[in-house]
C-alpha positions in Angstrom: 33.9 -35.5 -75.5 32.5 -32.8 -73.1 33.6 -33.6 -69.5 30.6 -32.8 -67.0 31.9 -29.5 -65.3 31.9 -29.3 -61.3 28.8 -27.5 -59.9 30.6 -24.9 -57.0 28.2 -23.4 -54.4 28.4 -20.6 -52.0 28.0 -20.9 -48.1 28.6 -18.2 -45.6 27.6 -20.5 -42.3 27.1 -24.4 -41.6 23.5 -23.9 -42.4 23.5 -22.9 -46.3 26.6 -25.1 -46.5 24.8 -28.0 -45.8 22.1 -26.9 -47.8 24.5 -26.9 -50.8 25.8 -30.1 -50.2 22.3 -31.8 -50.4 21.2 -30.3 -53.1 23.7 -30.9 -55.3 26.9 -29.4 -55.2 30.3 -30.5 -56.6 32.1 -28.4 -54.7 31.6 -25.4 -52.1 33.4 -22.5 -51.3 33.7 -20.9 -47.8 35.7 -18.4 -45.4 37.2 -18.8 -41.9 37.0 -15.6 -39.7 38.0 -11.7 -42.0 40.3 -13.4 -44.5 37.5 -13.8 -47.1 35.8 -10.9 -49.6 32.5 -11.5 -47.2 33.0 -10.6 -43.9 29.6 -9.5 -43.0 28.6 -13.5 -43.6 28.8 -15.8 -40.6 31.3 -17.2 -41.8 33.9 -20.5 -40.1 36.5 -20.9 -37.4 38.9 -23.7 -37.4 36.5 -26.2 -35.8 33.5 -25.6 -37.7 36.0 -26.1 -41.1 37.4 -29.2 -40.1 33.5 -30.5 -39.3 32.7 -28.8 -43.1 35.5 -30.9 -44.5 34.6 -33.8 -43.1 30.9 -33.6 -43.9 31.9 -33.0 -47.6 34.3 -35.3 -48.4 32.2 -38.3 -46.5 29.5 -37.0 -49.6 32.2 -36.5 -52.2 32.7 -32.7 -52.3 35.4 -31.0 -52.1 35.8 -27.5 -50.0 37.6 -24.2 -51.3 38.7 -22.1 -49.1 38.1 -18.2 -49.6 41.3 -16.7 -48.4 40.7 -13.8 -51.1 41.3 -10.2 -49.5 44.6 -8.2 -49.5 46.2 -8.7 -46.1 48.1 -6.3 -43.9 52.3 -7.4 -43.0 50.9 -7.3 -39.5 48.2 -10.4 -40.3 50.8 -12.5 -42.2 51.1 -14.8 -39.1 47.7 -15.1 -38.5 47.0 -16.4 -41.6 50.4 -18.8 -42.1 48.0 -20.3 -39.2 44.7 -20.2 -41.0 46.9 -22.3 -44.2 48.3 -24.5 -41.7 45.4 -25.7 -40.0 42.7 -25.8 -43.5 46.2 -27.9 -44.9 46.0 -30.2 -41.6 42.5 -30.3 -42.2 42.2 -31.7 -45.6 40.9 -28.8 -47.8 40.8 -28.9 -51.3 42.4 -25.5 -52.3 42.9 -22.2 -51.8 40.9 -19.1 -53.4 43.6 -16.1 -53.1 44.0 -12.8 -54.0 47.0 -11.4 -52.8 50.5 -12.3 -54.1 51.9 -12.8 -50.7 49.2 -15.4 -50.0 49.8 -17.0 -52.3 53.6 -17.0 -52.1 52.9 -18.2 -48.6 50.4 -21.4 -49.2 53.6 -22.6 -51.7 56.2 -22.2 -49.1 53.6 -23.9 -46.6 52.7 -26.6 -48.3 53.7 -27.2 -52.3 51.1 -29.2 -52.8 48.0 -27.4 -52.1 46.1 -26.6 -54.6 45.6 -22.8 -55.6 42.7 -21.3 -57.1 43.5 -17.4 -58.6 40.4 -15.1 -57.4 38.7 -13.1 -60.0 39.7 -10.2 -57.9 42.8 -11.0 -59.3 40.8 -9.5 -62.8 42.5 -12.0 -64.9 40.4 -11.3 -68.5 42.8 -12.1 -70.7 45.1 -15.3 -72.4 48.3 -13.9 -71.1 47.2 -13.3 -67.0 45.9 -16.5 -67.3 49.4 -18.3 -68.7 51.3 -16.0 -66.1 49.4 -18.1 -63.2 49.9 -21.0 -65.1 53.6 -20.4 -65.3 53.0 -20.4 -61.3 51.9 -23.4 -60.6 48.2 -21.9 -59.9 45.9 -24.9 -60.5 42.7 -22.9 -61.6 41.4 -19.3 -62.7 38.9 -17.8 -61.7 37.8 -15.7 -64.4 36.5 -12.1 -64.4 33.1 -11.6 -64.8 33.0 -9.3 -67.5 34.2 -12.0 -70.2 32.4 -12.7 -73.2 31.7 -16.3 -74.2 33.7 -15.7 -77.4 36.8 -14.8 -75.0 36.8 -17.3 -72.0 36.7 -20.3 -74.9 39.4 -18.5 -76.6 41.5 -18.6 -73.3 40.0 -22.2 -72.7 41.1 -23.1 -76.0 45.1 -21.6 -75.8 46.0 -22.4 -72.2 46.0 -26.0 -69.7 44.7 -24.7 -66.9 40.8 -25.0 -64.8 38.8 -22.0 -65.6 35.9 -21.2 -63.3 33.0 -18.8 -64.2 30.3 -17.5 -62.5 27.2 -18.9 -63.9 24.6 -16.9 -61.4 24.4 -14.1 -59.1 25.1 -10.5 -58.3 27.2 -8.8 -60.5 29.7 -5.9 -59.3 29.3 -3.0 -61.6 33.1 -2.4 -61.1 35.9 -4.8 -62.8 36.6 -7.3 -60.1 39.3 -5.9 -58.0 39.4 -3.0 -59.1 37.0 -1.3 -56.9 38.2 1.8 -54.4 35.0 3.6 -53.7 33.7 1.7 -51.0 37.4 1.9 -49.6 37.7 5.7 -50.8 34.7 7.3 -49.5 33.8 5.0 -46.6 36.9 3.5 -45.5 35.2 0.1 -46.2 37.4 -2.0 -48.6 36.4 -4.7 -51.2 39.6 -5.6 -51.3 39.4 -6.4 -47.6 35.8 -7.7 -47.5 33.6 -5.0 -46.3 32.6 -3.4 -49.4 29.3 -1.0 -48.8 28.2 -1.6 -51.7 27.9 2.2 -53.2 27.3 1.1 -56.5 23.5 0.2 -55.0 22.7 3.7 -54.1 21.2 6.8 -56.4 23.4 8.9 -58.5 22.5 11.2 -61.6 24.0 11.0 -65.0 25.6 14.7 -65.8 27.1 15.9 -69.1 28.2 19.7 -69.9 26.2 20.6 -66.4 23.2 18.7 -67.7 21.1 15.9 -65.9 20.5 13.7 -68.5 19.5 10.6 -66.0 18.9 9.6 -62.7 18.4 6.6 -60.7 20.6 3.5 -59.6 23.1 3.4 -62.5 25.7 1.7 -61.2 23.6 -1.4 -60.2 23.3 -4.4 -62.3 20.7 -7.0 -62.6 21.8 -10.2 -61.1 24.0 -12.6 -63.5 22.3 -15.9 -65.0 23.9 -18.2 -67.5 21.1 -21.3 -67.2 20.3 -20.8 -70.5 23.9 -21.1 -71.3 24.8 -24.7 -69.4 25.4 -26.8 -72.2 27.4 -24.0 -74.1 29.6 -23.5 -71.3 30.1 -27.0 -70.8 31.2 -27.5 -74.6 33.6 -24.6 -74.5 35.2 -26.6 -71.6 34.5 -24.7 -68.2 35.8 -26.5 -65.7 33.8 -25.2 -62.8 30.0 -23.2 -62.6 30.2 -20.7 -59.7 27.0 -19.4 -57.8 27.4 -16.2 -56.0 25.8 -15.8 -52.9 27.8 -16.3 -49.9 25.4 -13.4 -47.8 22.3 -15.7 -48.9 20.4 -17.8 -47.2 20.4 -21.5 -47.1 16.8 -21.7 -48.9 18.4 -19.6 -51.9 21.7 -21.4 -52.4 20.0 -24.4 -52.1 17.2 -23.3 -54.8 20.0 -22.5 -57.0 22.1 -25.2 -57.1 19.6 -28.0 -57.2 18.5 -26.3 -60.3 21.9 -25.8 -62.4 22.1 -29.2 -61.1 19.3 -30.3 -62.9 20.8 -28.8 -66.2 24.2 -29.9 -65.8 23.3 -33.7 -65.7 20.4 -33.4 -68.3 21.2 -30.5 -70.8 18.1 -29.7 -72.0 15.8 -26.6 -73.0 15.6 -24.7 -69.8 11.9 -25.0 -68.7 9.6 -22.5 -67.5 9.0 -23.3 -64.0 12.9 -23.8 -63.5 13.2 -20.2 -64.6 10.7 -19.0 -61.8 12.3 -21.3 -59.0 15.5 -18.8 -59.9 13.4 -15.7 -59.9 11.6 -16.5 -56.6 14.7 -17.4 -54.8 16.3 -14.0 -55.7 16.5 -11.2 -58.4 16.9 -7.8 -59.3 14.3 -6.7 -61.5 15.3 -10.0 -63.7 18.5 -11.2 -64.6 21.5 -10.3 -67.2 23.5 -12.6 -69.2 24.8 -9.1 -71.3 28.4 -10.1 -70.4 28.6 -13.5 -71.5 26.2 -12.5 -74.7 28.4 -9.9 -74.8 25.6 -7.6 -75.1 26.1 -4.5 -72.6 24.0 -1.8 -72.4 20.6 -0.3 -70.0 19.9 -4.1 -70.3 22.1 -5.4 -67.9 21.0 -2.4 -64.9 18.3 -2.7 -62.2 18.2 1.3 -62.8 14.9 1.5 -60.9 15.2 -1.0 -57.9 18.8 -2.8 -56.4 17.2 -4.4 -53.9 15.6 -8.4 -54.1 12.3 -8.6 -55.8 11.5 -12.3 -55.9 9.0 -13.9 -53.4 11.2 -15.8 -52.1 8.8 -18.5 -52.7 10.4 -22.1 -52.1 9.3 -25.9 -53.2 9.1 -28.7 -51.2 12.4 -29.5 -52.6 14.2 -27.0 -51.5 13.3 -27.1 -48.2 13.8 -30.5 -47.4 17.3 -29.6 -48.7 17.4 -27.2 -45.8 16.2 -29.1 -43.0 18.4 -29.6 -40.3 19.1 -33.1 -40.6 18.9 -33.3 -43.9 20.1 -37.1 -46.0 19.2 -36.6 -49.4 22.7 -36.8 -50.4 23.9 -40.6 -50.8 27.1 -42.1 -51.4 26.7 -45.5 -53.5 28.8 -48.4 -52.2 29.6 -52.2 -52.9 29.1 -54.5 -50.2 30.5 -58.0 -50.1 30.2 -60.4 -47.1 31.0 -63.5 -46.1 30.6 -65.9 -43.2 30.5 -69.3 -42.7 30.3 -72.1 -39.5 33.4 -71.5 -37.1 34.3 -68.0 -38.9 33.5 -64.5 -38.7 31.0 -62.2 -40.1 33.6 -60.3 -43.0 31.8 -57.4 -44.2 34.2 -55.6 -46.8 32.8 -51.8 -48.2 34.1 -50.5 -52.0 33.0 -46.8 -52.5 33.6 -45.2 -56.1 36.5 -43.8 -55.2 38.1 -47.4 -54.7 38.3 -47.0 -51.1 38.4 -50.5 -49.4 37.7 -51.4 -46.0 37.4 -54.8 -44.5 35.5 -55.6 -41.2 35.0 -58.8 -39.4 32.4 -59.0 -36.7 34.1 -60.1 -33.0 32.1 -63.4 -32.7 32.4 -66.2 -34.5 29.0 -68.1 -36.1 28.1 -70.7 -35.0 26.6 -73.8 -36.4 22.9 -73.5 -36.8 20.0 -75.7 -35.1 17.2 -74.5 -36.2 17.0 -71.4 -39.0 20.7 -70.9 -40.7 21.7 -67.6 -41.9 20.2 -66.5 -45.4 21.5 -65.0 -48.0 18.3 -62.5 -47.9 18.2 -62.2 -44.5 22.2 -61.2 -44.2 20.9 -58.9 -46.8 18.0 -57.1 -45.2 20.4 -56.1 -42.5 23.1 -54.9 -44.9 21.4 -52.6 -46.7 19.7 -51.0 -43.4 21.6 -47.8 -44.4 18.9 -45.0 -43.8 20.6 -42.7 -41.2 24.1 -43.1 -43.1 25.5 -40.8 -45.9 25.8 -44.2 -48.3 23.5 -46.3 -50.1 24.3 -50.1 -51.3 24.5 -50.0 -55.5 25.3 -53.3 -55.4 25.4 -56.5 -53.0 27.2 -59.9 -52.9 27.9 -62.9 -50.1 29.2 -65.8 -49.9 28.1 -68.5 -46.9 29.8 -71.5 -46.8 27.7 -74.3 -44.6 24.6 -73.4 -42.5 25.9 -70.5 -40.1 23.8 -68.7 -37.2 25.0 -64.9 -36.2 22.5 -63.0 -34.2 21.0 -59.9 -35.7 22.7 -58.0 -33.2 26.0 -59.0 -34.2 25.5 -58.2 -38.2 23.9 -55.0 -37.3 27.2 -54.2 -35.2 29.6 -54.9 -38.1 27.7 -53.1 -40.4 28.5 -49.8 -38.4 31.6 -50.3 -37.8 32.4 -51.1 -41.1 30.5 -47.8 -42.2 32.9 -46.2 -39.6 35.9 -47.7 -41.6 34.9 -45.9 -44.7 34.1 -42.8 -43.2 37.4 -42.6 -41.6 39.3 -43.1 -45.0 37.0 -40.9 -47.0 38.0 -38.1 -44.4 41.8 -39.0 -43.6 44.5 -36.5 -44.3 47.9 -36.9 -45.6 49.4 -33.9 -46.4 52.6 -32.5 -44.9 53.8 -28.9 -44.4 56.4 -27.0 -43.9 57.5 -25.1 -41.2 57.7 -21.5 -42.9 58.9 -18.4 -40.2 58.0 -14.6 -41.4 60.5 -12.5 -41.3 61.1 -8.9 -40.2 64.4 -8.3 -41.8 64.1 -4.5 -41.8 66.5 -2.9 -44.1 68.3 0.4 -42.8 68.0 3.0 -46.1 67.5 6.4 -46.4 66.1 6.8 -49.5 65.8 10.6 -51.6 62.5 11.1 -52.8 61.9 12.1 -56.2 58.8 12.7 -58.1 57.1 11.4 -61.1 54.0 11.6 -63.1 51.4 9.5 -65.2 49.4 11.6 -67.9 47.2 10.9 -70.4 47.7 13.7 -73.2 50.5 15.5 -74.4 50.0 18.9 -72.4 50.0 16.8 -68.9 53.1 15.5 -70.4 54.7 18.9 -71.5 54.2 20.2 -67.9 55.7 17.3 -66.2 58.7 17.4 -68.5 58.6 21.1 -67.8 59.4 19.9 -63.9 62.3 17.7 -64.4 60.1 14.6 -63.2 62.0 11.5 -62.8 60.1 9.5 -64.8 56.9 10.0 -67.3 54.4 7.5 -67.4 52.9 8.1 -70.6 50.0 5.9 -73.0 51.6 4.5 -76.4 50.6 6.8 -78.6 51.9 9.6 -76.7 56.0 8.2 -77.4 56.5 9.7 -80.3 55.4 13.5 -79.4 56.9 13.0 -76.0 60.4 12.2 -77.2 60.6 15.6 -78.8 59.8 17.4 -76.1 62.5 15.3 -73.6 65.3 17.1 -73.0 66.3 16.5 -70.1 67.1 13.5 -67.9 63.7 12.2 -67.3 62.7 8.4 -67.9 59.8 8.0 -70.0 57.8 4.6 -69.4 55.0 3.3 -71.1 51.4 3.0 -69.6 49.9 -0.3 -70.3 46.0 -0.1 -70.5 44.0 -0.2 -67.0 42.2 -3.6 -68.7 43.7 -5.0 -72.0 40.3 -6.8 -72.9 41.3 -6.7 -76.6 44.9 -8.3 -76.0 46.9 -4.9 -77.1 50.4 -5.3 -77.2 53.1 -2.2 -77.2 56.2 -3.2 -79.3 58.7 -1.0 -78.5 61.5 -0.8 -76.3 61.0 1.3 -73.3 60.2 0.0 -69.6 55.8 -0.5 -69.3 54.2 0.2 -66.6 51.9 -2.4 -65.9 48.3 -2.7 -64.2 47.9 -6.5 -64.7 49.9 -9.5 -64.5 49.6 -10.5 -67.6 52.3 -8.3 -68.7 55.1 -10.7 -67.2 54.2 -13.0 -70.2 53.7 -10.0 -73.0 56.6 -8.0 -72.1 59.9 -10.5 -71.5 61.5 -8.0 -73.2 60.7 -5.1 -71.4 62.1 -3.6 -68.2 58.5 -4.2 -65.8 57.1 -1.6 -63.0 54.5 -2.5 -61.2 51.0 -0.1 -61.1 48.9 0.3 -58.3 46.4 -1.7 -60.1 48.2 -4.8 -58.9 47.4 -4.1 -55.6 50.7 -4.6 -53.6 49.8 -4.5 -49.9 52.3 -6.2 -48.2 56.1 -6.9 -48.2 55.5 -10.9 -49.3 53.8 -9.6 -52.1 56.4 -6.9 -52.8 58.7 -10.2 -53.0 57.1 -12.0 -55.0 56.5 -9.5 -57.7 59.9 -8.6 -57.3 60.6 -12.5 -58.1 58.4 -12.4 -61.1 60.1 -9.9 -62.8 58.9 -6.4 -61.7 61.5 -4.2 -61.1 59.6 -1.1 -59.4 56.5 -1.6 -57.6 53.8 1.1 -56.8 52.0 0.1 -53.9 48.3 -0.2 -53.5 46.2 3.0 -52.4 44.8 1.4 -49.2 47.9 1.5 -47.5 49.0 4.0 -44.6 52.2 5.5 -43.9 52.7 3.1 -41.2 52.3 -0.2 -43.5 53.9 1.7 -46.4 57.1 2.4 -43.8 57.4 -1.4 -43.0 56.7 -2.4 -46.7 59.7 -0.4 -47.5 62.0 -1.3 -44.3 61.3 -4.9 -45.5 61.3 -4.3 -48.9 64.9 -4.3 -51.5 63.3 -3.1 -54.6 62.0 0.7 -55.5 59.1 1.5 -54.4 56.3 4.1 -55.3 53.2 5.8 -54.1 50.9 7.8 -55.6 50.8 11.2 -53.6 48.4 13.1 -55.9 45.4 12.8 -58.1 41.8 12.1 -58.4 42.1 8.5 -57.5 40.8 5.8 -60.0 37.6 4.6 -57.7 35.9 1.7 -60.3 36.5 0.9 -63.4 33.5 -0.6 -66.0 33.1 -2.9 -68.2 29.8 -1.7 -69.1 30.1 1.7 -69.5 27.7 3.7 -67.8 27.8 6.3 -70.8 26.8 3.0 -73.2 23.9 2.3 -70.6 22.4 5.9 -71.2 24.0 6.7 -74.8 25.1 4.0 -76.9 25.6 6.6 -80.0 28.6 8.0 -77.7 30.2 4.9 -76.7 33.5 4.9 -79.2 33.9 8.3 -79.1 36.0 8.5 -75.7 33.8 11.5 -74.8 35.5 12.8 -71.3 32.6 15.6 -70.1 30.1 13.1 -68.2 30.0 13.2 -64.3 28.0 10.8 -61.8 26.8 13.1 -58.8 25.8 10.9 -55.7 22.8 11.3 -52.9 25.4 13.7 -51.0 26.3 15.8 -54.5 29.7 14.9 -54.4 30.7 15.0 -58.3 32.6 11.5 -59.9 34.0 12.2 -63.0 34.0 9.3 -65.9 36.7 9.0 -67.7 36.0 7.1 -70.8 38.3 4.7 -73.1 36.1 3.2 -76.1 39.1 2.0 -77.7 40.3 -0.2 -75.0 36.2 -1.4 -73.7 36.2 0.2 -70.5 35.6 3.3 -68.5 37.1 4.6 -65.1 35.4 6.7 -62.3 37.6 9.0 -60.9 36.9 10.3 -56.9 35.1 13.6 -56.8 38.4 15.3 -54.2 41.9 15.0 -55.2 44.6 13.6 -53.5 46.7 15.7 -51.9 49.9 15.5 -49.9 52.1 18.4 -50.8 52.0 20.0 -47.7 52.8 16.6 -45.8 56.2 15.9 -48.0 57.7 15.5 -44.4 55.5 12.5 -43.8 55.9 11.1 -46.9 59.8 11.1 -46.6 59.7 9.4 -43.4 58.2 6.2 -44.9 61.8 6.2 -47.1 59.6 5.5 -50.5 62.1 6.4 -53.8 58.8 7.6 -56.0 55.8 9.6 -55.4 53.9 9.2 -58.4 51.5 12.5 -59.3 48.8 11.0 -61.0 47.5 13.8 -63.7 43.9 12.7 -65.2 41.3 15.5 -65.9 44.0 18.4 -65.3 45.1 20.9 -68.5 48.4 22.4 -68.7 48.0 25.3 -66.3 46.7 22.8 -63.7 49.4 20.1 -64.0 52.1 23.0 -63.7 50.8 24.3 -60.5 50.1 21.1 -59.1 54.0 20.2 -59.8 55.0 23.2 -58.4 53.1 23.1 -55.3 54.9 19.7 -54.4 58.2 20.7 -55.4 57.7 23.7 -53.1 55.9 21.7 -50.7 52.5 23.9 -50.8 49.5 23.8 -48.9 46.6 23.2 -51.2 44.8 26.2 -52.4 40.7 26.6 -52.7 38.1 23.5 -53.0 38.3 20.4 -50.6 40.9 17.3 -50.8 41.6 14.1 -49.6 44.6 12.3 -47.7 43.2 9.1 -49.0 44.4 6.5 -46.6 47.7 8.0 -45.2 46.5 8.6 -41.7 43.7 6.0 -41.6 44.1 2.9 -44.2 41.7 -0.5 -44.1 
């Protein structure tokens, strides 16, 4: 039997929260101050969540928290306080990104409930059964799934999936997006993504224009077609985007998945234009879930809000300030009788029970004794309440009199009653202290490199690297040309959509955690693709298995120096390379080209408004694509920087490079060499996010 899913809204102040909550919504997700993946929204403080919480659970929803960013070593205490006081205030789980977060809310308090962000780009059976293994209560899944593969992961695995049913779509993987950080210093990881994927660029093979426009900007995601489907496969949880909307459009939204969740039916008309005129790019998509990518899916011509923003009366009374659409049904029994008090006892759906007895007694009536309907007509005088009576029953033994006054008093504070026990807390936590336990190590820095053909990997070997990161197919070739002491390690795929699995020996290199459940064989390093920010998160991958972590690319020399002071396991960086800046699903290549999609064609280039050059790097095998930033990394002529921070690796990451290029590169570093012609990047050593 199909179990109804949970309808989850979006609200970035009280306003649009609210808005959600009367229109419909199971559930509704939210941020408190810069530790959510929206920080330009209004956003909560402490107060204003507790007053959310309460508000929610009076109507029966329950509120998620959006603690989903990476966040610095230096913020850890500010947000073992934000856990703290959301845990004191009753809310109903977590939405987290970062490892260390996550680490922390268990140590806080065990029993919170934990919700994995899709940032956490979880697309496959086995990331899903590593948080599972965790104790994580729910995935959020990435956005890029098919419906054929989120109900094979329903299907294989226990835990909640949630999928985003409607909204904007990122044109990057979830997570996995640097540009914004890159070129702007404005992380997605950290909430302030600019949003570069809206802007113009042109499509360039072999020098070649061959199209122009907004390519990287999708159409906004709708599933309403899809409601019943996704209920059958066994979704747990529909997600709306739109935390940066307005009250009118969250509202529009949910009362009309609403609508579809409770009575699956043939989507009409009219509901389809309520969705358009709240918001939409040139139409909507459902190409991932159809799994039908292409041009389709892109707002190539316009990414900015077409609609009319045209709202029904519905809507808007969903939005009014004082808004009481949204009832709570209750039982109500009384009884009274000559000599006793007025008992008024209140039984909500959740069997909450309260019992109430007025503070005078009744007395015995002269004139007109106490009715049954009249005792009723007061009752039920629940108008400016959250609750409406579903059903009513008294018992009135002899012929009582109680003044209207007195009934009308125990009625409220009976209603107080319940609202008190629909909003109490009982939760305890734990007293958790952050350490600084700053390890003294001097640590000699040696070098090694990722490739991605054999001619990146002669060079390195040529160099005496410490270790090789090279892709599967490369082990045979490469182990003919080793002869010397260098570790070769296999290079998991950026995104292992189609479940690959490498059976050999040698240690993987990892870009997702679903390689802790594939690989319990393997020796596990960590890629930069996990994005380890902080030393709690070094920990905890550390506890998971990993036994070399590379840290994430936002970092600066100062975080990467405590990291490591903190830190007891070998660490990496990457110190050159054109840095991995999105990664896509739907392959801007397929968008313009579909007869070169599968051919892994690596000659396109995306030039932006300011004719910096991006080139793609395509992998058809593996469904996906990766944008590489137009300036390398560079940091041979800062080795002296670098060695402060006591890191044991610095990973040269060799991409688009031949031979003659990879050799120099390698030698420049070992001979600590000031880059030659055409501009660079420090990336974020000297500024970070």
């Amino acid at each position: 039997m199909t179990v109804k899913p949970e309808l989850l809204s979006p609200a970035g102040n009280m306003h649009s929260f609210k808005a959600a909550v009367q229109a419909g919504a199971d559930a509704v997700y939210l941020g408190v101050g810069s530790f959510n993946a929206r920080q330009s929204a209004d956003n909560f403080n402490i107060n204003s969540l507790k007053e959310a919480i309460d508000y929610a659970h009076i109507r029966g929803v329950k509120i998620y928290l959006t603690t989903n960013t990476l966040v610095r070593d230096i913020e850890m205490n500010e947000m073992k306080h934000l856990i703290e006081q959301a845990c004191l205030s009753g809310v109903d789980a977590f939405i987290v990104q970062d490892m260390g977060v996550l680490s922390l809310i268990g140590q806080i308090c065990p029993t919170a409930k934990i919700h994995a962000s899709t940032q956490m780009s979880i697309h496959n059976l086995d990331g899903v059964k590593t948080l599972e293994s965790m104790g994580v209560s729910r995935v959020v899944l990435a956005r890029e799934l098919s419906k054929e593969q989120i109900s094979y992961i329903i299907q294989n695995s226990d835990i909640e999936t949630e999928v985003f049913v409607h909204g904007a779509l990122c044109m990057s993987c979830s997570g996995q997006c640097l540009m914004s950080s890159i070129i702007g210093s404005r992380s997605g990881n950290r909430g302030k993504c600019a949003q570069p994927c809206r802007m113009q660029y042109q499509l360039i093979n072999n020098g070649e224009t061959i199209n122009s426009g907004y390519l990287l900007s999708p159409k906004d995601n709708c599933l309403i077609d899809y409601v019943k489907e996704l209920a059958d496969i066994g979704v747990t949880s529909f997600k709306i985007e739109g935390r940066l909307k307005k009250a009118e459009y969250v509202a529009a939204i949910t009362k009309t998945y609403r609508k579809y969740i409770d009575f699956p039916q043939k989507v009409l008309e009219q509901d389809k234009t309520v969705l358009l005129n709240a918001f939409n790019r040139t139409g909507f998509t459902d190409g991932y879930f159809s799994n039908k990518t292409g041009k389709g899916m892109m707002a190539f011509k316009n990414p900015s809000n077409m609609a009319e923003n045209i709202y029904d009366d519905q809507t808007k009374a969903c939005c009014e300030e004082n808004a009481n659409l949204r009832k709570v049904k209750i039982n109500i029994k009384c009884t009274v009788g000559e000599g006793m008090p007025l008992s008024v006892t209140l039984t909500d759906a959740d069997l909450n029970i309260v019992t109430v007895q007025s503070q005078k007694l009744a007395e015995k009536a002269i004139n007109l004794p106490l009715s049954n309907d009249n005792l009723k007509k007061q009752m039920l005088k629940l108008g400016n309440t959250p609750f409406v009576a579903d059903n009513f029953d008294c018992v009135i033994d002899g012929t009582p009199s109680l003044s209207v006054s007195v009934i009308n008093e125990t009625r409220r504070l009976a209603i107080d009653e319940l609202i008190k026990k629909r909003t109490c807390v009982n939760v305890q936590i734990k007293n958790v202290q952050i350490k600084n336990t700053s390890i003294n190590k001097s640590e000699l820095l040696q070098f090694t490199a990722e490739v991605n053909n054999i001619e990146q990997a002669e060079a390195a070997l040529g160099h005496n690297v410490a270790k090789l990161y090279i892709p599967p197919e490369l082990e045979r070739d490469v182990l003919k040309l080793n002869n010397n002491e260098t570790q070769i390690v296999i290079k998991l795929p950026d995104a292992n959509y189609k479940m690959y699995k490498y059976n050999g020996k040698k240690p993987v290199l990892a870009s997702n955690i679903d390689a802790i459940t594939t690989y319990t064989d393997n020796v596990l390093y960590a890629n930069e693709r996990l994005n380890c920010f902080n030393s709690l998160s070094v920990a905890e991958y550390k506890k998971l298995g990993f036994e070399q972590i590379c840290l994430s690319t936002e970092l600066n020399l100062k975080q990467i120096e405590y990291i490591s002071r903190n830190s007891d396991i070998p660490l990496e960086i990457i110190g050159y390379g054109y840095l991995p800046v999105m990664m896509f699903k739907n392959c801007p290549v397929r968008c313009y080209n579909k007869r070169d999609c599968g051919k892994n064609i690596n000659t396109y280039i995306l030039k932006d408004r300011y004719s910096n050059e991006f080139k793609l790097m395509t992998h058809c095998d593996e469904c996906y694509s990766v944008l590489l930033n137009s300036k390398p990394l560079y940091m041979a002529d800062k080795l002296d920087d670098i060695k402060k921070v006591n890191i044991n690796y610095l990973k040269l990451l060799f991409t688009v490079e031949n031979f003659s290029e990879c050799d120099k590169i390698l030698y420049d570093y070992r001979n600590a060499h000031a880059y030659g012609n055409g501009e660079i990047t420090r990336g974020h050593f000297y500024r970070g996010v």
